[in-house]
C-alpha positions as CSV (number, residue, x, y, z in Angstrom):
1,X,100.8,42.8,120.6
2,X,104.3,43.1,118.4
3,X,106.2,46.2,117.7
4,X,105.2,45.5,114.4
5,X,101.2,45.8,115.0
6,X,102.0,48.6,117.6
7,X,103.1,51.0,114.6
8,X,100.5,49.4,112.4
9,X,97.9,51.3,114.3
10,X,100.0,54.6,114.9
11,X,98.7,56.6,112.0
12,X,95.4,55.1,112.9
13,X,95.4,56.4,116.4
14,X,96.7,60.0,115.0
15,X,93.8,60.1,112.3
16,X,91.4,59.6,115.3
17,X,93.1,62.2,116.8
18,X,92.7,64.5,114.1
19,X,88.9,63.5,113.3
20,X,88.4,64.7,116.8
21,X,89.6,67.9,116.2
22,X,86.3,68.3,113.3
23,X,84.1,70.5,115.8
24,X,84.3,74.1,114.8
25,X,82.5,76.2,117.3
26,X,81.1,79.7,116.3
27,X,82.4,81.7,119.2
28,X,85.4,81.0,120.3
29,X,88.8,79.0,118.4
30,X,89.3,75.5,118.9
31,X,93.0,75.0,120.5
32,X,95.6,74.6,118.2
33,X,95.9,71.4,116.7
34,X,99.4,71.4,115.7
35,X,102.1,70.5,118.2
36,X,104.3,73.6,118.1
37,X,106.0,75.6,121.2
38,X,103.2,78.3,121.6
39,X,100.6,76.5,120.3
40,X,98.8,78.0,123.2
41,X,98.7,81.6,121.7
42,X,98.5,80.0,117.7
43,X,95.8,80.6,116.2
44,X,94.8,77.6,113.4
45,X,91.9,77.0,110.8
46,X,91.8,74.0,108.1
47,X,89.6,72.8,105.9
48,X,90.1,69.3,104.1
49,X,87.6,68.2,101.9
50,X,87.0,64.8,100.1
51,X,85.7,65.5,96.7
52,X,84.7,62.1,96.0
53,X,82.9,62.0,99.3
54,X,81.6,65.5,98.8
55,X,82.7,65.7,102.8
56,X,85.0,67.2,105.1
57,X,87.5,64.7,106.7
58,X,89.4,67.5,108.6
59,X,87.7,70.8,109.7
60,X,89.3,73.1,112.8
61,X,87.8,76.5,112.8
62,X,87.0,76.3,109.0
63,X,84.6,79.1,109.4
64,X,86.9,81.8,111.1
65,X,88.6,84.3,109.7
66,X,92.1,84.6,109.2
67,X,94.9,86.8,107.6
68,X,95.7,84.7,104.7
69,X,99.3,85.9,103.1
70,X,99.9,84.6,99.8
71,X,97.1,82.4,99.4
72,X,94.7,86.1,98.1
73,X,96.8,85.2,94.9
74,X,94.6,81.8,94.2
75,X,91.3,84.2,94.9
76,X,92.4,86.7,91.9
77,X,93.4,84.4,90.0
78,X,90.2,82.5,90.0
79,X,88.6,86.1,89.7
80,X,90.1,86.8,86.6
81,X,90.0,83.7,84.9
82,X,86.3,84.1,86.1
83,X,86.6,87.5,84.2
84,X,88.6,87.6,81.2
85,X,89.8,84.8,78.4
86,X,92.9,83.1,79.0
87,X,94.1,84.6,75.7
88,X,94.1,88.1,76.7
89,X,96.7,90.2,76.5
90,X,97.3,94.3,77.8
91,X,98.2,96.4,75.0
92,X,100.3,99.8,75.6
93,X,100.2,101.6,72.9
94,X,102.9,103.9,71.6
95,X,101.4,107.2,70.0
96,X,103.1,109.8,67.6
97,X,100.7,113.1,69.2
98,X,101.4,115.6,66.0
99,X,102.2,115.4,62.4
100,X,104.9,113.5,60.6
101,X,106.8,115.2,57.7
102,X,109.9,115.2,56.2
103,X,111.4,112.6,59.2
104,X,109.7,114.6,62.1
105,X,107.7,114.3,64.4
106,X,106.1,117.9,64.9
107,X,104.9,116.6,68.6
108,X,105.4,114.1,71.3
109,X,106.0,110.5,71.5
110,X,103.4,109.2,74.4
111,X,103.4,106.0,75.9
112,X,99.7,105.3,76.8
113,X,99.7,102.7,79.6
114,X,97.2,100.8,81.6
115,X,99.4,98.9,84.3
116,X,100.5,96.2,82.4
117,X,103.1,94.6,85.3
118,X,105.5,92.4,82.8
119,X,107.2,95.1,80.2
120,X,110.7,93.9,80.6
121,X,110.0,91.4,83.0
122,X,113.2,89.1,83.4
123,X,110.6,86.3,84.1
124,X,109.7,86.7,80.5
125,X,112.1,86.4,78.4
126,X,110.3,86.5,74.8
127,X,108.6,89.4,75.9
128,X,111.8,92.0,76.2
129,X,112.8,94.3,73.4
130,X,110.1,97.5,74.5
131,X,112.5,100.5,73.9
132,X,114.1,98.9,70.8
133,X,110.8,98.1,69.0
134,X,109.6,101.8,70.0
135,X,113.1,102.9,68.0
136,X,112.0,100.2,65.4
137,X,108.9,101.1,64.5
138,X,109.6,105.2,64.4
139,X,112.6,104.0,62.0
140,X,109.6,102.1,59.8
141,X,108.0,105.4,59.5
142,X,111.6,107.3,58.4
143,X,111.2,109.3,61.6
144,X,114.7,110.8,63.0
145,X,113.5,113.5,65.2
146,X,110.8,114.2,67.7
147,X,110.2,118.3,68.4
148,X,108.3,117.3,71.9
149,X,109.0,114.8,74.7
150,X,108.7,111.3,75.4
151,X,105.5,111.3,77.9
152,X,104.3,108.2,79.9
153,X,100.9,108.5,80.3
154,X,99.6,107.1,83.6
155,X,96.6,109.2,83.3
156,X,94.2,106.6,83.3
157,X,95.5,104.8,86.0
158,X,93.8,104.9,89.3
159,X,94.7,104.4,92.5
160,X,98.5,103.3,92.0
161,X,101.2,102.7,93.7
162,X,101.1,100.7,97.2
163,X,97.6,99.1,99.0
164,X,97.0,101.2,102.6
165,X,97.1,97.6,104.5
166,X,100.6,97.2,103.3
167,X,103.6,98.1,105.8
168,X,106.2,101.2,105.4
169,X,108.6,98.5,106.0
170,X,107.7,96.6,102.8
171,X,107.5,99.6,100.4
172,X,111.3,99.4,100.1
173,X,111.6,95.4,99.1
174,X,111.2,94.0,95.5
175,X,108.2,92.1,96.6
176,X,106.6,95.3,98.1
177,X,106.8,97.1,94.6
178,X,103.8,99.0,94.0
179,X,101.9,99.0,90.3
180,X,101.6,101.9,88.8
181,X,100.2,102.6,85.1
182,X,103.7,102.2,83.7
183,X,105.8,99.1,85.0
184,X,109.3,98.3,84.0
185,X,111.8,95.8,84.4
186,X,110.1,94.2,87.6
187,X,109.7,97.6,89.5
188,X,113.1,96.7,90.9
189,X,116.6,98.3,91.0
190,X,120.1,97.1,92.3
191,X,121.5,100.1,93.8
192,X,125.0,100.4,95.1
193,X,127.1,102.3,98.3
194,X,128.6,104.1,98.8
195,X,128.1,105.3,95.0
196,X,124.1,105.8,95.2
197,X,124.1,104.5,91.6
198,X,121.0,102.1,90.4
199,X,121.0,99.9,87.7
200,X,118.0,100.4,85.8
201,X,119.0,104.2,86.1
202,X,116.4,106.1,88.1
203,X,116.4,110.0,87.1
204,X,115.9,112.0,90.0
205,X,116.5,109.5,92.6
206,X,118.4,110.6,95.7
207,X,120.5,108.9,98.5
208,X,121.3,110.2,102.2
209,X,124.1,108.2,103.8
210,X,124.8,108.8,107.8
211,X,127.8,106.7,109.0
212,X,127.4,105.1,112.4
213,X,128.8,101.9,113.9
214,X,126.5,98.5,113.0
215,X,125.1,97.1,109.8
216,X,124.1,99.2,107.1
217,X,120.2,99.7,107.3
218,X,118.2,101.3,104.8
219,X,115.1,102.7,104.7
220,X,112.2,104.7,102.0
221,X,109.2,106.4,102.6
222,X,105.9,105.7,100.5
223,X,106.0,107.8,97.8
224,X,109.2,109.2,98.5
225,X,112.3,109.0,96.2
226,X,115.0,108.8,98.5
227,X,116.5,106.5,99.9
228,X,118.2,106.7,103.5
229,X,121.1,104.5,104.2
230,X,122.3,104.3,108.3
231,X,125.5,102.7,109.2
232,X,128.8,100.5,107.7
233,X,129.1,100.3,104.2
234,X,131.8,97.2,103.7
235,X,134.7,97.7,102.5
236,X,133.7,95.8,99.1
237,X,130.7,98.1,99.1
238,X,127.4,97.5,99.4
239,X,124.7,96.4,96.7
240,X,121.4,95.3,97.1
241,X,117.9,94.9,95.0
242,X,115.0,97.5,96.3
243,X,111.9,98.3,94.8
244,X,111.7,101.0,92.6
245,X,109.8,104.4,93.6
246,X,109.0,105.9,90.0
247,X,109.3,103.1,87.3
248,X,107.8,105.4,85.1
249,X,111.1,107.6,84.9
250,X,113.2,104.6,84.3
251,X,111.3,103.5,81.0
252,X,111.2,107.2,79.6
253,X,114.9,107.1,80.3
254,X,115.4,104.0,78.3
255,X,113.6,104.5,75.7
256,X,114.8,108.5,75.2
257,X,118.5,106.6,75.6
258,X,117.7,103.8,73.3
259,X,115.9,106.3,70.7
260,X,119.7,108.5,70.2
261,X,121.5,105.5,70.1
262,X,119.6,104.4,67.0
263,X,120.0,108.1,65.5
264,X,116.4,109.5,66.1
265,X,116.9,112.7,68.0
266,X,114.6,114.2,70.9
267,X,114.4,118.3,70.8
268,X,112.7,117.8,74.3
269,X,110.5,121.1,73.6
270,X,107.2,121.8,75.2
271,X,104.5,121.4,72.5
272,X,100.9,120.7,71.9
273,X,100.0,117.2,71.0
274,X,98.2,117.2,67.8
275,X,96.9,114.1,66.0
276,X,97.4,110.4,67.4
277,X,98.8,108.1,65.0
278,X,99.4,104.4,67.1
279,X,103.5,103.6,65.8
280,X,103.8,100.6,68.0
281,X,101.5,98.5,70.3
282,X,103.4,96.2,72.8
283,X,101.3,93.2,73.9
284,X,102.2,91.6,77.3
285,X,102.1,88.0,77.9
286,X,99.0,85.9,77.5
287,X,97.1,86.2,81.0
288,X,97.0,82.3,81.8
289,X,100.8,82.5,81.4
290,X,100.9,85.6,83.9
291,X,98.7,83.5,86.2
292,X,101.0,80.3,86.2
293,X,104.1,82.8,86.6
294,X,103.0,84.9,89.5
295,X,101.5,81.9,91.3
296,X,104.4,80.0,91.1
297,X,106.8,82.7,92.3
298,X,104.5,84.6,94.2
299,X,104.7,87.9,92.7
300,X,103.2,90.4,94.5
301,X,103.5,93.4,91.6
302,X,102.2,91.2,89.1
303,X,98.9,89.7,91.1
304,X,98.3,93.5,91.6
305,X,98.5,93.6,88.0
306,X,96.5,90.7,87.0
307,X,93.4,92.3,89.7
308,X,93.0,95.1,87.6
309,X,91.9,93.0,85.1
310,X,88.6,92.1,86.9
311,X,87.7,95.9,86.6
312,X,86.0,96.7,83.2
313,X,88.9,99.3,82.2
314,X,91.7,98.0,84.4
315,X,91.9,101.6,85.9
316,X,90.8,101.1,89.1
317,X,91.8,98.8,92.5
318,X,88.3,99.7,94.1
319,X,86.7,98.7,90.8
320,X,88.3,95.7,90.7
321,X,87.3,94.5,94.2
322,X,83.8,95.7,93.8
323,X,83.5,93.2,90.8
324,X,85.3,90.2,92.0
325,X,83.4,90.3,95.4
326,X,80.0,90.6,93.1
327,X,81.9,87.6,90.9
328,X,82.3,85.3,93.8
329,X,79.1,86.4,95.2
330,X,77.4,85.6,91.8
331,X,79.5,81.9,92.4
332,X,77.2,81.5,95.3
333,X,79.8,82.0,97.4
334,X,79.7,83.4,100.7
335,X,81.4,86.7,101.0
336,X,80.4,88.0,104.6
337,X,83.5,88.8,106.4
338,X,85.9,88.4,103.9
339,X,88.0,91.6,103.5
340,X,89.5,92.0,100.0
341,X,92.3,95.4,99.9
342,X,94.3,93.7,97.2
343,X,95.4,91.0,95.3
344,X,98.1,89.7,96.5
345,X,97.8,89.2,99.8
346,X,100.2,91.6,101.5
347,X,97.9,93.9,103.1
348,X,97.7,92.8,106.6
349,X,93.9,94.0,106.5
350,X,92.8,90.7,104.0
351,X,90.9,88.2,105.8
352,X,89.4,84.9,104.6
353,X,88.3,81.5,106.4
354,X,89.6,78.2,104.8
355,X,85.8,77.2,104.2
356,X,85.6,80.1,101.9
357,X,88.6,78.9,100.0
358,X,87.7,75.4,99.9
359,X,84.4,76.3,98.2
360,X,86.1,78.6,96.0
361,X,88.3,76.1,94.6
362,X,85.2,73.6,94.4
363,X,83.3,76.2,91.8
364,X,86.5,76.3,90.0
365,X,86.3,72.8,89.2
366,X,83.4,73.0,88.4
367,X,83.9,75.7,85.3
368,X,85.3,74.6,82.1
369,X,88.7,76.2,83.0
370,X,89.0,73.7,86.6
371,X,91.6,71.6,85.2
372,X,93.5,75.1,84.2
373,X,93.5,76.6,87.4
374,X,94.5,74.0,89.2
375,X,97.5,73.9,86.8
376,X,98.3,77.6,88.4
377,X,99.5,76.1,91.8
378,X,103.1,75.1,92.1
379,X,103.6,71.3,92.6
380,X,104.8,70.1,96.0
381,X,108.5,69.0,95.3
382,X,108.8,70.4,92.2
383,X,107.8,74.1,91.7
384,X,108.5,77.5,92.6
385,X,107.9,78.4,96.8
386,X,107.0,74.4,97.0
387,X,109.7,73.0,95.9
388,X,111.0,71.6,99.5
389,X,107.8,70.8,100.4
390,X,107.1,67.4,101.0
391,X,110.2,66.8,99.0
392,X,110.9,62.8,98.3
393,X,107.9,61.7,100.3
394,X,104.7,60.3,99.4
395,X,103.5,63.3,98.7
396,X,106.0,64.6,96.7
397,X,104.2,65.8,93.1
398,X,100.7,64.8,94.1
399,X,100.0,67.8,96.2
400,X,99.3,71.4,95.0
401,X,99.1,74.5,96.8
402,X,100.0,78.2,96.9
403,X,101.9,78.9,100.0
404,X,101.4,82.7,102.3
405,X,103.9,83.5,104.4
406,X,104.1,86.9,106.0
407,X,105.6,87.7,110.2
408,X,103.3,85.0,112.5
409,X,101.7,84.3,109.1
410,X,102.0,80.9,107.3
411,X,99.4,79.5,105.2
412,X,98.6,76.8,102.1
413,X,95.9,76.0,100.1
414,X,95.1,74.4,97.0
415,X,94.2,70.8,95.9
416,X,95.8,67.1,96.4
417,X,95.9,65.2,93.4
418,X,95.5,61.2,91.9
419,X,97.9,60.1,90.0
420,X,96.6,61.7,87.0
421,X,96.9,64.9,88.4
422,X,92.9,65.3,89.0
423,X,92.2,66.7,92.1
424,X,90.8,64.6,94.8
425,X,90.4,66.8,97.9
426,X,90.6,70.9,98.3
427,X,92.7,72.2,101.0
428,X,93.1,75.3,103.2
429,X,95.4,75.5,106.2
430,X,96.4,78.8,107.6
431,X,98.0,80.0,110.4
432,X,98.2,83.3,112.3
433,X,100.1,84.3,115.4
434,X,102.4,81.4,115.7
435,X,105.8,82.5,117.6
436,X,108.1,79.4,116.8
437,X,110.6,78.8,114.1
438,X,108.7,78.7,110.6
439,X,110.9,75.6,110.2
440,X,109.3,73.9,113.1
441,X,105.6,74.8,111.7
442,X,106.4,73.6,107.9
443,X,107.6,70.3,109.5
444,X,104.7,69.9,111.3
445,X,101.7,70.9,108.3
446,X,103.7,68.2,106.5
447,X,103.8,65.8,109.2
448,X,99.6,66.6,109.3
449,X,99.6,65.8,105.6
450,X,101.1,62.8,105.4
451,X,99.3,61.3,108.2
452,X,96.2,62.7,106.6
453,X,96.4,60.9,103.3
């Protein structure tokens, strides 16, 4: 036999060898399929299903349960395009509470909101202007002073703030923002040392500094507004991007700033609210847009966001879960042992099996919006958190997948593609446990793919 005949038959051989991985017991994991070091203690499950064939041509442990990272996001969004048009939009309303005479307002200014997780989001750029179109529209109405306060209204608002399955450690990070009923500017801050000063400005927030030898560390409690710094600050100083503990407080800031720049005055007296005239009603983005954004980036705040939407009033986490578990369960999907606790996948308490992804995405395209969801997951080569992968291979473009990645976490799912960009299998790999480089296990799910197809 030549060299040339020998290689011939090498992805041959290794397609054997994956088709012999395809027995997924009910009791116990099948090994690890993927040659990592500690592939011993790795726990795998994959799912890849022809949808031509209407059969799976790779299966290990497709029924098990894993933590999935990232890859909830594709479950909520299906959930809410399940639940709502793709046209919707959230609506906060801005509300004169008193009567209007003479150029004043003889009450409060409230901002009613109902989580809406894009209001001066630097990933939308059309959508920016909130404080200034509040100072706009009181202008409209000849109004130059307001007796009462500016009051954001988070009252109808349940359960905000941060999922119990997510870590203290994440709480401080941009993507471990919580969503609250009022969200601004990203629920993010830069804040500087040895100054303590954030840009937005946070009223209220407080910063303990202890000098010790190393690298500055810092740290932030749930719920807490202060932020403890431990160690060096550089000579340059130090600034950094943190999540933002009471987003709330920055946007009445702004707009209370933004209103006396543009002459209307704020007595700041405490008064009864009388009657509710709507001044202004900011509109967020159109949902499929939020979808595609938050997909693509992996946006933690702003799939927390887009699950409230499955609830009725988009008050309630708990809400929303009950209904998209009764949404997939109405799918005729199986939802036994799957543990929803949010929507973006950062709670380490999720857990799905890459069956029940696969047939999720196989109902989606199914619906009448199948072509649009799969237009939600970034392109391999091209997009967002996939851009590397499978970069300048045969693959490049033609796969489609959301990508989890959390510690000993690393997961994708989503669809490959024809060259008309119609899907031609589903896919669900994820991993849990591994203890090698994340380099080393990205080469190796790529070097799987590309064998594969």
């Amino acid at each position: 036999m030549t060299n040339k005949s020998k290689h011939s038959l090498k992805p041959i051989a290794i397609l054997l060898s994956l088709l012999s991985w395809c027995v997924t017991t009910m009791y116990a994991d099948t090994p690890c399929p993927l040659e990592i070091p500690g592939a011993e203690n790795t726990r795998v499950g994959l799912l890849i299903y022809d949808l031509r064939g209407d059969s799976a041509i790779l299966a290990v442990n497709a029924d098990k349960m894993f933590t999935p990272a990232s890859v909830m996001k594709s479950v909520t969004s299906a959930a809410v395009m399940m639940a709502v048009e793709p046209n919707t939009r959230i609506a906060t309303n801005i509300v004169a509470c008193g009567k209007i005479s003479d150029g004043v307002l003889n009450g409060n200014l409230v901002v009613q909101t109902w989580g809406d997780p894009t209001i001066e989001s630097r990933h939308f750029s059309d959508n920016k202007g909130f404080a200034q179109n509040i100072a706009n529209a009181l202008a409209d109405r000849e109004i130059t002073k307001i007796t009462g306060r500016v009051i954001i209204d988070e009252s109808s608002f349940e359960e905000p703030g941060i999922p119990a399955g997510w870590l203290d450690e994440d709480v401080i990070w941009p993507y471990g923002c919580g969503l609250y009923g009022a969200n601004f500017r990203d629920n993010t801050i830069s804040l500087s040392m040895p100054s303590g000063e954030s840009n937005p400005h946070v009223p209220g927030l407080k910063v303990d500094y202890v000098k010790a030898k190393g690298g500055l560390s810092a740290k932030r409690q749930r719920g807490s507004k202060t932020f403890s710094f431990k160690g060096t600050v550089p000579r340059k100083g130090h600034r950094d991007t943190y999540a933002n503990p009471d987003p709330a407080a920055t946007m009445r800031h702004e707009i209370e700033t933004t209103l006396e720049k543009s002459g209307i005055t704020i007595s700041g007296k405490d008064v009864k609210s009388g009657k509710e005239t709507i001044i202004h009603s900011h509109l967020s983005p159109l949902v499929s847009d939020i979808l595609r954004s938050l997909m693509v980036r992996s946006d933690n705040m702003m799939a927390e966001g887009m699950l409230r939407l499955v609830s009725y009033d988009f008050s309630s986490r708990k809400e929303a879960i009950a209904r998209e578990r009764q949404l997939l369960s109405d799918a005729g999907l199986d939802v036994n042992g799957i543990v929803i606790e949010d929507g973006s996948g950062l709670s380490r308490n999720d857990r799905l099996s890459p069956r029940f992804l696969v047939n999720l995405y196989r109902y989606m395209l199914d619906l009448p919006q199948g072509q649009s969801y799969v237009g939600l997951f970034p392109r391999a080569g091209h997009d967002g958190t996939m851009r590397n992968f499978l970069k300048d291979t045969d693959l490049d473009g033609v796969i489609a997948m959301k990508t989890g990645s959390m510690r000993g976490i690393q997961s994708y799912s989503g669809f490959k593609l024809d060259e008309n960009g119609i899907p031609t299998h589903a896919i669900a790999i994820m991993v849990n446990g591994f203890t090698c480089g994340r380099d080393v296990l990205k080469k190796e799910i790529q070097h799987l793919l590309l064998q594969t197809f």
